[in-house]
C-alpha positions as CSV (number, residue, x, y, z in Angstrom):
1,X,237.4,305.1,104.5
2,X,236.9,304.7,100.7
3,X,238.9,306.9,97.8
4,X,236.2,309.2,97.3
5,X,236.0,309.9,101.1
6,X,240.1,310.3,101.2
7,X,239.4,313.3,98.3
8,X,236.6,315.2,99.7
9,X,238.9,315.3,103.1
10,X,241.7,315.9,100.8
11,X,239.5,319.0,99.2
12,X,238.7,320.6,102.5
13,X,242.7,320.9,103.9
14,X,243.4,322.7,100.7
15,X,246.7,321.6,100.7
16,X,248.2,323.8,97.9
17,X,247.1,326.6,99.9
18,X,249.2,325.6,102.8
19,X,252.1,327.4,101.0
20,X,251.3,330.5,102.0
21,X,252.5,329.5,105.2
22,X,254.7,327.4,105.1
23,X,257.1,328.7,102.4
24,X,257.7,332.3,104.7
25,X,257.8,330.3,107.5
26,X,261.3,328.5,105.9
27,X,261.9,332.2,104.6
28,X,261.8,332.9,108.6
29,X,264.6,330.2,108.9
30,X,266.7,331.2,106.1
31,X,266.9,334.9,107.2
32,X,268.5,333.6,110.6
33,X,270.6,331.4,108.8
34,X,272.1,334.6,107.1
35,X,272.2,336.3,109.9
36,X,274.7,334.3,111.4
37,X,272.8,331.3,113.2
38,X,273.2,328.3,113.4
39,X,269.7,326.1,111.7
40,X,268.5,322.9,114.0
41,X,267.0,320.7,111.4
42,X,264.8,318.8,113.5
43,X,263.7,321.8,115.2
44,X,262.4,323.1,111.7
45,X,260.9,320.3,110.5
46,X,258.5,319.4,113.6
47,X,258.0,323.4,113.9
48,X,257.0,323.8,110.0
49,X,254.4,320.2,110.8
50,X,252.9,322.5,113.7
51,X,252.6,325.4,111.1
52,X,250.7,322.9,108.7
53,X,248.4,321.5,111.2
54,X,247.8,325.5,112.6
55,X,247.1,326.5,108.7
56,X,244.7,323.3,108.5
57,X,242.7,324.0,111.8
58,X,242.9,327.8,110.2
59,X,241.2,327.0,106.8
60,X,239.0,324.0,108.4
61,X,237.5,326.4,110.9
62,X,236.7,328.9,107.9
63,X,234.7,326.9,106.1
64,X,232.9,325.4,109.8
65,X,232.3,329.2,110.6
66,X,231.5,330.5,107.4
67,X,228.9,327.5,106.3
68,X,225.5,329.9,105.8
69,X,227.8,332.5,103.8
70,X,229.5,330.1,101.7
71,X,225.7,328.2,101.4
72,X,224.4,331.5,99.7
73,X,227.3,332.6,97.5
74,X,226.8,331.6,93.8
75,X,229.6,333.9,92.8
76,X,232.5,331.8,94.0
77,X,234.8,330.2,92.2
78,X,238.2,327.8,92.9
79,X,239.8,330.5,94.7
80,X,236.9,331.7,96.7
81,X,234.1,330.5,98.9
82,X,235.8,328.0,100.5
83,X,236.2,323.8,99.1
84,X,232.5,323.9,99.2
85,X,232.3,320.1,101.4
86,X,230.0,321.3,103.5
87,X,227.4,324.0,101.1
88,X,227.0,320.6,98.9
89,X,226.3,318.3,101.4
90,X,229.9,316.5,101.2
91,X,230.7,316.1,104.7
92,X,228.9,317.1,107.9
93,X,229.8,320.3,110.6
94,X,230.4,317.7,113.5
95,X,233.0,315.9,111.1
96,X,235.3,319.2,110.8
97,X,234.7,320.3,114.3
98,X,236.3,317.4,115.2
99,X,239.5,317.5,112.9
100,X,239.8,321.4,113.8
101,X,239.6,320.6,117.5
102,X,242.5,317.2,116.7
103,X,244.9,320.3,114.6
104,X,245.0,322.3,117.7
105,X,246.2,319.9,120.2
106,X,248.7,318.5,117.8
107,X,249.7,321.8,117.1
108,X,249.9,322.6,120.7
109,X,251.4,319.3,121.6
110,X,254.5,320.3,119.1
111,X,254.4,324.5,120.5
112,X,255.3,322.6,124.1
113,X,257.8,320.2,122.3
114,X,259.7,323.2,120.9
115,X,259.3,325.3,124.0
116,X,260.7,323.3,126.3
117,X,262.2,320.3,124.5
118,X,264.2,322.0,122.0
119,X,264.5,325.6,124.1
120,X,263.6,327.8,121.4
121,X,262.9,330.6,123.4
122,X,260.6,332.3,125.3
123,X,258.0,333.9,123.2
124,X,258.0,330.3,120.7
125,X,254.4,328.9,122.5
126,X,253.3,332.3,122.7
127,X,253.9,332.9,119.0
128,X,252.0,329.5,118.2
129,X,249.5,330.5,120.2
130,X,248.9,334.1,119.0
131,X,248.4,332.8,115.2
132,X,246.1,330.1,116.7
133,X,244.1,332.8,118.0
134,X,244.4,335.4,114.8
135,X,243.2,331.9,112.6
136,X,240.2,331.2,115.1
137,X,239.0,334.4,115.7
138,X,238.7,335.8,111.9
139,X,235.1,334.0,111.4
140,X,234.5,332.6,115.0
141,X,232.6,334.1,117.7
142,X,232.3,336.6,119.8
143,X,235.8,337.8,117.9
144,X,234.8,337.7,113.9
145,X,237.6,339.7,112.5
146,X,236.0,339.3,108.9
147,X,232.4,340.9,110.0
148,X,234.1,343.6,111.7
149,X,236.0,345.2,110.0
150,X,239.9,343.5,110.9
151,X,239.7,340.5,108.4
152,X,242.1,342.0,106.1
153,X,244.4,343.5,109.1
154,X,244.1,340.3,110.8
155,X,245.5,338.4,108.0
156,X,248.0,340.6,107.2
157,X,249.5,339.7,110.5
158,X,248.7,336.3,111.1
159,X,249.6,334.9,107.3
160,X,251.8,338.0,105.8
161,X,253.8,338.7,109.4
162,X,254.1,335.9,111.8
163,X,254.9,333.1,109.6
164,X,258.3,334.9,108.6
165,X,259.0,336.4,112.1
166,X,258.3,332.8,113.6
167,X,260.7,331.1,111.4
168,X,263.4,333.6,111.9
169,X,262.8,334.0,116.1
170,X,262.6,330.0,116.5
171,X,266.4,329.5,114.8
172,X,267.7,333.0,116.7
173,X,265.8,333.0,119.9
174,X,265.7,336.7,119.6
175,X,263.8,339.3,118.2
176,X,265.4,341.5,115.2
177,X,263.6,344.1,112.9
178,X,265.0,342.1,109.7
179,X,262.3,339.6,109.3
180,X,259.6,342.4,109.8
181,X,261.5,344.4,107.2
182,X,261.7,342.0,104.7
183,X,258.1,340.8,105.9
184,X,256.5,344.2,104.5
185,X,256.2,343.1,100.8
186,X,253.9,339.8,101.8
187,X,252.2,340.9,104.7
188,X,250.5,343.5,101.4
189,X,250.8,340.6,99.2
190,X,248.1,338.7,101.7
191,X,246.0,341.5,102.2
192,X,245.9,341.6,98.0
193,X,245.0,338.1,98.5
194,X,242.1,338.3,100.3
195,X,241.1,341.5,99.2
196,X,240.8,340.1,95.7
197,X,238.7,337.2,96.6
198,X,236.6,339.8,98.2
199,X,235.0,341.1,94.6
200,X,233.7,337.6,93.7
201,X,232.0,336.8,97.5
202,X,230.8,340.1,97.8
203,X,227.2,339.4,97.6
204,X,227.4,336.6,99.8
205,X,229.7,338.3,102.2
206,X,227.4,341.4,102.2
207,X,223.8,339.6,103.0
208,X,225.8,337.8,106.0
209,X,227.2,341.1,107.6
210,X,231.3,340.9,106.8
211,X,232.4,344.4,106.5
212,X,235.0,343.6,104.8
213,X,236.8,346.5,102.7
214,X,234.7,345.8,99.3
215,X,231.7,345.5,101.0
216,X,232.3,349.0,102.7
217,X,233.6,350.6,99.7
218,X,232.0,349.0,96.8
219,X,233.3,346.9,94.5
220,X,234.1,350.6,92.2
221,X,235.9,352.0,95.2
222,X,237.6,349.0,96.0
223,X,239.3,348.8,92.6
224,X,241.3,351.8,93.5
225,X,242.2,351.0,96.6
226,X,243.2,347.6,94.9
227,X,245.8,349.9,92.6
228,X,246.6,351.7,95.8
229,X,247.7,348.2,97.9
230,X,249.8,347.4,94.9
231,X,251.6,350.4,94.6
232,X,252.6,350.4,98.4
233,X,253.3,346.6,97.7
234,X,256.3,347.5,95.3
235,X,257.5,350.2,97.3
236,X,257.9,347.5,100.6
237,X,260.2,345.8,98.6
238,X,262.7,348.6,99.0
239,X,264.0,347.5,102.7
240,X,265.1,344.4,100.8
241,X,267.0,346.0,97.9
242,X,268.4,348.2,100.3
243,X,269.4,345.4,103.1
244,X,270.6,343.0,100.4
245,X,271.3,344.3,97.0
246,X,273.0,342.6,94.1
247,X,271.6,342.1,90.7
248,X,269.7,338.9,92.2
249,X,266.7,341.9,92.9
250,X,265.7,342.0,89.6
251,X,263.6,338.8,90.4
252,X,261.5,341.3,91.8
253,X,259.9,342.5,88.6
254,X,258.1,338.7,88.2
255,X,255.3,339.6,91.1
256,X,255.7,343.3,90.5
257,X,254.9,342.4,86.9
258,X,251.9,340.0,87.8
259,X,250.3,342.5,90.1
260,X,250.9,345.3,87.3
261,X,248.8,343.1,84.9
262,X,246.1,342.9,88.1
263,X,245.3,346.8,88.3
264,X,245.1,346.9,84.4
265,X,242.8,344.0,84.3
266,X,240.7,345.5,87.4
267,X,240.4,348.7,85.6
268,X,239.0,347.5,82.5
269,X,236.2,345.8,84.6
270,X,237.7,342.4,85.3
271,X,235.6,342.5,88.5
272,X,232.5,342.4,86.7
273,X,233.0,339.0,85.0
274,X,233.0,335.6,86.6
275,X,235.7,333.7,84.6
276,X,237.9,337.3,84.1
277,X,237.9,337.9,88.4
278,X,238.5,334.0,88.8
279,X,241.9,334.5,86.3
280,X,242.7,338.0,88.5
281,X,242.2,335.8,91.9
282,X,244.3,332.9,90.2
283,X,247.4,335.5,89.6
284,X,247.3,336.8,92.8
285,X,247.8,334.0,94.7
286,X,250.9,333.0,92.4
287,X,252.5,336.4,92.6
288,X,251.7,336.3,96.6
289,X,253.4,333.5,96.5
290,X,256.2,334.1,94.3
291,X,257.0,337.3,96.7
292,X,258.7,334.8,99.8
293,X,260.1,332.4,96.8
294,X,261.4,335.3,95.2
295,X,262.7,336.8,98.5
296,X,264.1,333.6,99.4
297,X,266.0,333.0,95.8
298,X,267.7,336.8,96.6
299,X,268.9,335.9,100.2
300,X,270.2,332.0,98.9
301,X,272.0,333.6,96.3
């Protein structure tokens, strides 16, 4: 495998990506740490490998499944439309299907390992399992949660939800509202997320029959329902002042601030310019981001 074949494969995990995952995942773990519990380390590091070979298969399969919608969308840019391996010729179907398949029985392999090696409780496989099936089904057939409708529910649980419930239950071994509470912020955060990428794919994602929420609104529409997700984004931080205040919350205002600068760009038509909507997807992953970081920074300190 030459250096050039090492990047495209490189391009296609979309490693940086993997964050959004990952770091609410560790949020997960930290919550139970305040909570009282006691952290295994080796537990959390060969759980937060499963999570990165889950997220892989999850963003692998997305560009396998959405291949003829990615081919046709010229509006994309390096937030949307996928790493763009396979529109261009890069690397072949067969050569993902394989690596998506080899992601899900490693990630499986390590769901049994923490099951019943390390006794993390009942629902842990289930849990694995269940985001397996929320990553598979959101472009894969018969299920296609992003042509019916659920794409933006769907990742609201699977990326904004579960990753920070997961973390928590795995160190606990029982179920507690916190996590979900102090959940609410990102789960709206990722629906922002892919709601945003939705302006620039919308041609693409509207010849190939997604009805996503721009596509059913209109891009117009959409850019007050935007204002509207933000707006109930900032107001799902409340749980957290409330459950841990301190002056520590007013880290807060760095992704309220960012998404504030979103609406006003949205309104003033940023979603009718390439490189302007490219910028407005760019922020919103960083304040998306930024809201587990920032979440985290509040509980640490």
């Amino acid at each position: 495998m030459n250096i050039n074949n090492i990047k495209n494969w490189v391009r296609v995990f979309r490693l940086p990506f993997h964050l959004a995952l990952i770091i609410p995942f560790l949020l997960g773990a930290e919550l139970a740490a305040w909570h009282g519990y006691s952290i295994d380390l080796t537990l959390l590091v060969v759980s937060t490998f499963a999570v990165f070979l889950m997220t892989s298969a999850c963003f692998i399969s997305n560009e396998y499944f959405d291949y003829r919608t990615d081919l046709i969308n010229k509006m994309y840019n390096q937030f949307t439309g996928g790493s763009r391996v396979l529109p261009e010729g890069i690397l072949k179907r067969e050569e993902l299907s394989k690596v998506i398949w080899a992601c899900i029985f490693l990630a499986g392999f390590l769901g049994l390992i923490v099951q019943f090696y390390f006794k993390a409780g009942d629902l842990a496989f289930l849990l694995g399992a269940f985001g397996m099936f929320v990553a598979y089904a959101y472009t894969a057939k018969p299920f296609r949660f992003a042509y019916r409708g659920l794409g933006e529910i769907s990742i609201g649980i699977g990326v904004g939800w579960l990753p920070i419930f997961s973390g928590y239950y795995l160190q606990a071994h029982e179920i507690s509202m916190l996590p979900t509470l102090i959940a609410l912020p990102y789960i709206i955060a990722t629906i922002l997320l892919i709601h945003a990428n939705e302006f620039p794919d919308y041609e693409s994602d509207k010849a190939s029959g997604k009805r996503n929420i721009v596509v059913r609104l209109g891009r117009e529409k959409a850019v007050y329902l935007h204002t509207a997700l933000v707006i109930l984004m900032w107001l799902c931080f409340l749980p957290l002042i409330y459950i841990k205040p301190g002056d520590a919350n007013i880290l807060i205002g760095i992704p309220v601030f960012m998404s504030l600068l979103n609406i006003m760009a949205m309104h003033v038509g940023a979603w009718k310019d390439r490189s302007k909507m490219e910028f407005v997807c760019k922020r919103t992953i960083i304040y998306t981001i930024l809201v587990p970081v920032v979440t985290g920074v509040i509980f640490f300190l």
